[in-house]
N, C-alpha and C positions, 0 to 999 in steps of 0.2 A: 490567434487562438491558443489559449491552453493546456483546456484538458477538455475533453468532450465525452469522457468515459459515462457520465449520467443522463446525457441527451442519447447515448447509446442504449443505455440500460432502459431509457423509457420506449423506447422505437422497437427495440427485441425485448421484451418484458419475458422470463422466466415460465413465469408458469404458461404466458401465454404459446409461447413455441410448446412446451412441454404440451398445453391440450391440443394442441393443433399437429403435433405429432402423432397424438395418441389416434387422430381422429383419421389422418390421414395412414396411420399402420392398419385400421381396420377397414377401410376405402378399398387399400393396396391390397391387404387379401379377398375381399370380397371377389374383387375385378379379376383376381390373376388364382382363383380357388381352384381353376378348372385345370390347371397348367401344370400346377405341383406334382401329380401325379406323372406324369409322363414327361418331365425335361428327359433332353437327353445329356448326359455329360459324359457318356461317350462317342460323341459326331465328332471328338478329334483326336482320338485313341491311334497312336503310332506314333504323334508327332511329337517335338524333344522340344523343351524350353530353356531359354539360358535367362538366368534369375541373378539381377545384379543388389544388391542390396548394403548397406551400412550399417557396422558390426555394432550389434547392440542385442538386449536381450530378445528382442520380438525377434529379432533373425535368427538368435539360438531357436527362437520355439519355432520358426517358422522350416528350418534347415531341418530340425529334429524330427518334423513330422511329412516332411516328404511321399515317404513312401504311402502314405493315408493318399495325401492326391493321387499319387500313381497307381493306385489299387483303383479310386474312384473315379476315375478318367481315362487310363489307360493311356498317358502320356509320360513321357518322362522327362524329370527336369534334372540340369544341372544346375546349382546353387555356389554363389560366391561373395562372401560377407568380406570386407576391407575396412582398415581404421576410416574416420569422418574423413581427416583430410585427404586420404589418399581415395579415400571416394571420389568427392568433389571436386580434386580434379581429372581423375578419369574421366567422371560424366562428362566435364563440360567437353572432354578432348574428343570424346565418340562420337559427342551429337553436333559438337563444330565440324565433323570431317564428314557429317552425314552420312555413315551407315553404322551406326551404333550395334553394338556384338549383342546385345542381352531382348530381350525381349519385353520384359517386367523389371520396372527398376525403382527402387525409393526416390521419394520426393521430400524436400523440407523445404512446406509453403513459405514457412517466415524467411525464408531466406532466399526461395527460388522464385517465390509466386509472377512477382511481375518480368521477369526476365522471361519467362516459360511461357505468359502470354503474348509479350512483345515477337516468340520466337517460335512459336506455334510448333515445338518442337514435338509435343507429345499428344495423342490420338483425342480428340472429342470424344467423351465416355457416352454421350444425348442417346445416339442414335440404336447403341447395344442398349441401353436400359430399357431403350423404348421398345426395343423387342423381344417379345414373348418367347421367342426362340432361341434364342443367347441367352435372357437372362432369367434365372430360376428366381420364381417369385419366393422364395424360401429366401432372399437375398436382400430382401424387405427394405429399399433405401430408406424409407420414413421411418424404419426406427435409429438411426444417423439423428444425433440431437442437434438442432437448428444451427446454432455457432460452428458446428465440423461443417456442415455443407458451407455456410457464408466461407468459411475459411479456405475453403477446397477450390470456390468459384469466382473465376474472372469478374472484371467488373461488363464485360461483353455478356456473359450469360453464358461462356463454357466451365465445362465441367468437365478436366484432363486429368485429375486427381481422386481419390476415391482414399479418403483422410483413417489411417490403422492405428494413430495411435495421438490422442493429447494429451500433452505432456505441460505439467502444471507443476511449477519451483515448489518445494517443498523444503523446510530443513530439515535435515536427517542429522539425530544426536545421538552420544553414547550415554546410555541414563547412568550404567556403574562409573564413569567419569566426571558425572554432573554428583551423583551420591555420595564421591569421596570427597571432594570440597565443597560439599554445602550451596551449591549452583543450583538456583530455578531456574527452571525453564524462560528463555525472553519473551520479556512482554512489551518490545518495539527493538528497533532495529542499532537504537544506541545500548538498548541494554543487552545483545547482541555482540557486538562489542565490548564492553564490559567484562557479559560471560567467557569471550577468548580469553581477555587479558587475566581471567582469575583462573582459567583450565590449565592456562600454554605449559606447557612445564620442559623445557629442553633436554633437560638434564635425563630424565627420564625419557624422552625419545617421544615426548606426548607434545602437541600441535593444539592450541588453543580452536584453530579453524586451519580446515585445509580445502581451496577451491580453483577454480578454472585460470592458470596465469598466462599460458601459454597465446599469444598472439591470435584473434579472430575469435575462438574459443571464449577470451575472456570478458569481451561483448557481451557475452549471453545475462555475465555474473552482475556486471557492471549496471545493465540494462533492466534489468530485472529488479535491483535495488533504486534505481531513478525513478519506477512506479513508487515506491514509500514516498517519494516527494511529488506526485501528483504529474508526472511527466513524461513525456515519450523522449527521443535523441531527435527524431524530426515525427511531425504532429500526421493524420493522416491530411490533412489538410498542406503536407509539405511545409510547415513551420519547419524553423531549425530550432534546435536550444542545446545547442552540445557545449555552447560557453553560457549557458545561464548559473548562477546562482544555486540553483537545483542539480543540474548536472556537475558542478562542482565540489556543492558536499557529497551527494551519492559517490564520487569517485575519491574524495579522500577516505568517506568512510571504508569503500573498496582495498585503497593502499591501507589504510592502518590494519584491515584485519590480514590481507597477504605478506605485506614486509615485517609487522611487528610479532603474527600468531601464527604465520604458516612455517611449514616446516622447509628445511633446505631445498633448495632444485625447486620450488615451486614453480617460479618463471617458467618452466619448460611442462608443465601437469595439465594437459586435458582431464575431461570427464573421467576417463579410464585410470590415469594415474590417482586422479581424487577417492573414487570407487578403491580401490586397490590401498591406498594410504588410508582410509578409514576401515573398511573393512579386516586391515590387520591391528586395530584398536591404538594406533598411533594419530588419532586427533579426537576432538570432541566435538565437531562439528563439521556440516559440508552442508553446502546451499545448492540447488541443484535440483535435477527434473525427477520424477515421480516415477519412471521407464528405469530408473536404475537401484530399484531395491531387490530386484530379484538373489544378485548372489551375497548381499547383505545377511540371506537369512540360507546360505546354504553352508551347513559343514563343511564341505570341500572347500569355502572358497574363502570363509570368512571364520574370523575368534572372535567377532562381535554378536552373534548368533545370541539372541533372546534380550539382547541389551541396547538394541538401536529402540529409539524414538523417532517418531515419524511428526514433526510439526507443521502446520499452518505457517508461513513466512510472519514473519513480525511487523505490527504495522510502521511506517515511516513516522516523520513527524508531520507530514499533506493529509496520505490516503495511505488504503490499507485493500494491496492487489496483488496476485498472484501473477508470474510472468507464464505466458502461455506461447508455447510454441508447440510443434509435432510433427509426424513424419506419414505420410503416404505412401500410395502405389501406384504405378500409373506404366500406361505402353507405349512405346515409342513409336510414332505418329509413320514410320519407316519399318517397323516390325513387319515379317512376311508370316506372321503366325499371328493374326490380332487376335482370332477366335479362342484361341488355345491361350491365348496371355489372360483373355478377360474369364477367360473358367477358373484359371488359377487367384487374377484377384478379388473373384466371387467366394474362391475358398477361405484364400488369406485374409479377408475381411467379412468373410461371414459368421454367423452367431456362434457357433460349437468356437472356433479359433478365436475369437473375439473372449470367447467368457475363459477361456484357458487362459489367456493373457492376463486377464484381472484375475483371476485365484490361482495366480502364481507370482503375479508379481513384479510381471514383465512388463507392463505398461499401465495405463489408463486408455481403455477402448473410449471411441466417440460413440458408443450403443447403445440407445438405453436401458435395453434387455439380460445385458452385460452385468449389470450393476444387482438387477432384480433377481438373476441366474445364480451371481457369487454370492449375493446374503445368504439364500436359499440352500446353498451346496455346502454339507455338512461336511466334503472331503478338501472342502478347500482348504490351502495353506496361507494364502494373503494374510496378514497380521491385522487384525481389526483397527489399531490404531492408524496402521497405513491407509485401510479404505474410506475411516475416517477423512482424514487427511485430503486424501483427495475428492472428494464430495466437496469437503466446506472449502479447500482451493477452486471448485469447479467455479463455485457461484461469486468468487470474487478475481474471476481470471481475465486480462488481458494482454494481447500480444503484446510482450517486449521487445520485439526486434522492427524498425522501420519497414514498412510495407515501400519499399523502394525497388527498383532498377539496378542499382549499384550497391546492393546490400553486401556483397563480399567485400567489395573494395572498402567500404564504410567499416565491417568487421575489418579487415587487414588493416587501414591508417591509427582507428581510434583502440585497438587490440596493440597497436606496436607502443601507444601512448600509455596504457595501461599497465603494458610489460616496464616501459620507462617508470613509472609510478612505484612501480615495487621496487626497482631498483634505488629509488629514493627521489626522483622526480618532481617538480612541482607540478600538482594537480591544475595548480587553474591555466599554467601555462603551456602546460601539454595537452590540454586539449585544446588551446586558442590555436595550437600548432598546429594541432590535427584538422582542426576545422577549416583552416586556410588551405590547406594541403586537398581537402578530401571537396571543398564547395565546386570548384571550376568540373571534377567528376561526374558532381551532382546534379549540375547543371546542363550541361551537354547529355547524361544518360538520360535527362525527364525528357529532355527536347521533343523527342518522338515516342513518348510511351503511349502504352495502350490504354 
């Protein structure tokens, strides 16, 4: 197998989830009209929640507004935001020792999904939704657009995640840096290319491209370009193709724009470093998720303020897709508070917090009410271009990251191959390395999957 992404497209059709949404949000309210009036969201008022989360903008907003829960609940929460990696492995180390400290903790299905099924770590959401008493029908699951639930749900039929935010590749450019050399916008991913090599300018401290180099991380950037050639790194069907032809060029194209148009220390630059290297007007480009334009456009944080460009990904020389990942909420299946965690992520994922997050900037909500809310809201600050942006990324988005077992280890081997790449590496041999390295992993973590 391939590619299957159009046998996909015909089985989930677009508008059709979208009318079957629309039909099941007025269902949901009919059925649950009587109920709105009288939840109660204070039956847990006293009690404290520990909130673990990964530092990103939706944690600023979600940190920021705290005290809103605790006014509306009558609980109190303490909140704790950490870099990605220093997340991920906390998490794993609290929930391997089984009594995990937090209560409410982010999820990143593209990465976590099948492990978190295999390991049934974190609580069944079925049985709270299904009750009228836990859950405020003001919390509308059916307006969730079809792909975030699919994304959210086991291939069992659970549902441990409740998805706050999809994140869809965008490139984010500097237009006064595209306007001083005469640079159009790309119109595929070699002229992408191209555009670094005519931007870079060392001399001046300016970076033709600056993106993810840093080991595990730089999966995302790599993976994400393999869609332009019609491909996944392994198929849902468990194909591999990490030494195809496809997977080859996508990764040279990778090294030439990191070794020849990034700027020094790249090798070591997560998201955060990329955010922070563009935002101070020292590159002309970054590839990367949609959840990270917020402080692009904030004084405080950035000199690029009114000069970013928000693009659609350029198409490959195959296809022409958007890499799709995102992050969730979910409780730990060990929590001695479930009641008090699922209030909180009825908040953190309900509509008022949902639509702050799109007209601000801080992510792309999976809502559909989210989208209809920010056109609508004359005070919003979202940049029209961006919400652009992520619409027309919406309807050509697929997950770049293997739906595997062993997804970290696959980011850790084929991430350490990549950092080799920049260092000046050969692409097709480094990943024949990696491949050999990371199969006997692959093999033995499917053995028993769920």
């Amino acid at each position: 197998m391939t590619w299957n992404a159009q046998q996909q497209q015909r089985k989930f059709p677009r508008r059709g989830l979208l009318q079957a949404g629309a039909f099941a949000v007025t269902s949901f309210a009919i059925r649950n009209r009587a109920f709105a009036a009288g939840f109660d969201w204070q039956r847990y008022k006293g009690q404290r929640l520990e909130i673990f989360l990964s530092k990103s903008p939706r944690a600023d907003l979600l940190l920021g507004r705290h005290h809103e829960f605790e006014e509306l609940t009558g609980i109190k929460v303490a909140g704790e935001q950490v870099p990605e990696q220093q997340f991920r492995q906390k998490f794993t180390i609290e929930f391997a020792s089984g009594r995990p400290s937090f209560d409410v903790v982010n999820v990143a299905p593209h990465v976590q999904k099948r492990m978190l099924g295999k390991t049934k770590w974190l609580l069944d959401l079925r049985p709270l939704l299904a009750d009228a008493e836990q859950t405020s029908p003001d919390f509308d699951i059916a307006d969730f657009f079809g792909p975030a639930m699919q994304f959210a749900t086991h291939p069992d039929g659970r549902l441990d995640m409740i998805m706050h935010n999809a994140d869809y590749n965008i490139l984010f450019w500097n237009k006064e840096l595209f306007a001083a050399k005469g640079v159009a916008y790309p119109r595929s991913l070699a002229e992408m290319a191209e555009a670094a090599k005519a931007l870079h300018d060392p001399k001046r401290g300016i970076a033709g491209y600056v993106g993810r180099g840093i080991k595990n991380a730089n999966t995302a950037t790599w993976s994400a370009l393999l869609l332009g050639w019609g491909r996944y790194g392994i198929d849902p069907d468990l194909t591999v193709h990490t030494t195809s032809p496809e997977a080859v060029e996508s990764a040279q194209l990778y090294q030439t724009l990191m070794r020849d148009y990034a700027p020094p220390g790249v090798i070591g630059f997560n998201w955060n470093e990329s955010q922070t290297t563009f935002a101070q007007g020292r590159a002309a480009m970054w590839l990367d998720a949609t959840g990270f334009a917020q402080p692009l456009e904030d004084p405080s944080k950035s000199r690029v303020v009114g000069k970013v460009g928000y693009g659609v990904v350029p198409p490959g020389p195959k296809a022409h897709y958007s890499g799709l990942s995102g992050d969730a909420l979910a409780i730990p299946a060990g929590s001695t508070r479930k009641g008090a965690a699922w209030l909180y992520i009825q908040w953190a994922c309900g509509k008022d917090m949902m639509a702050r997050q799109l007209s601000t900037g801080a992510g792309a909500p999976p809502r559909q009410s989210s989208y209809v809310r920010t056109k609508a809201d004359p005070k919003s600050t979202v940049p029209a271009e961006w919400l652009d942006a992520v619409r027309e990324s919406s309807a050509i988005a697929r997950p770049h990251h293997p739906q595997i077992v062993a997804v970290t280890e696959y980011r850790d081997i084929f991430g350490i191959a990549l950092s080799n790449m920049i260092a000046g590496a050969d692409a097709a041999s480094e990943l024949a390395h990696a491949t050999k390295e990371f199969m006997p992993i692959f093999e033995r973590s499917e053995k028993d999957s769920p």
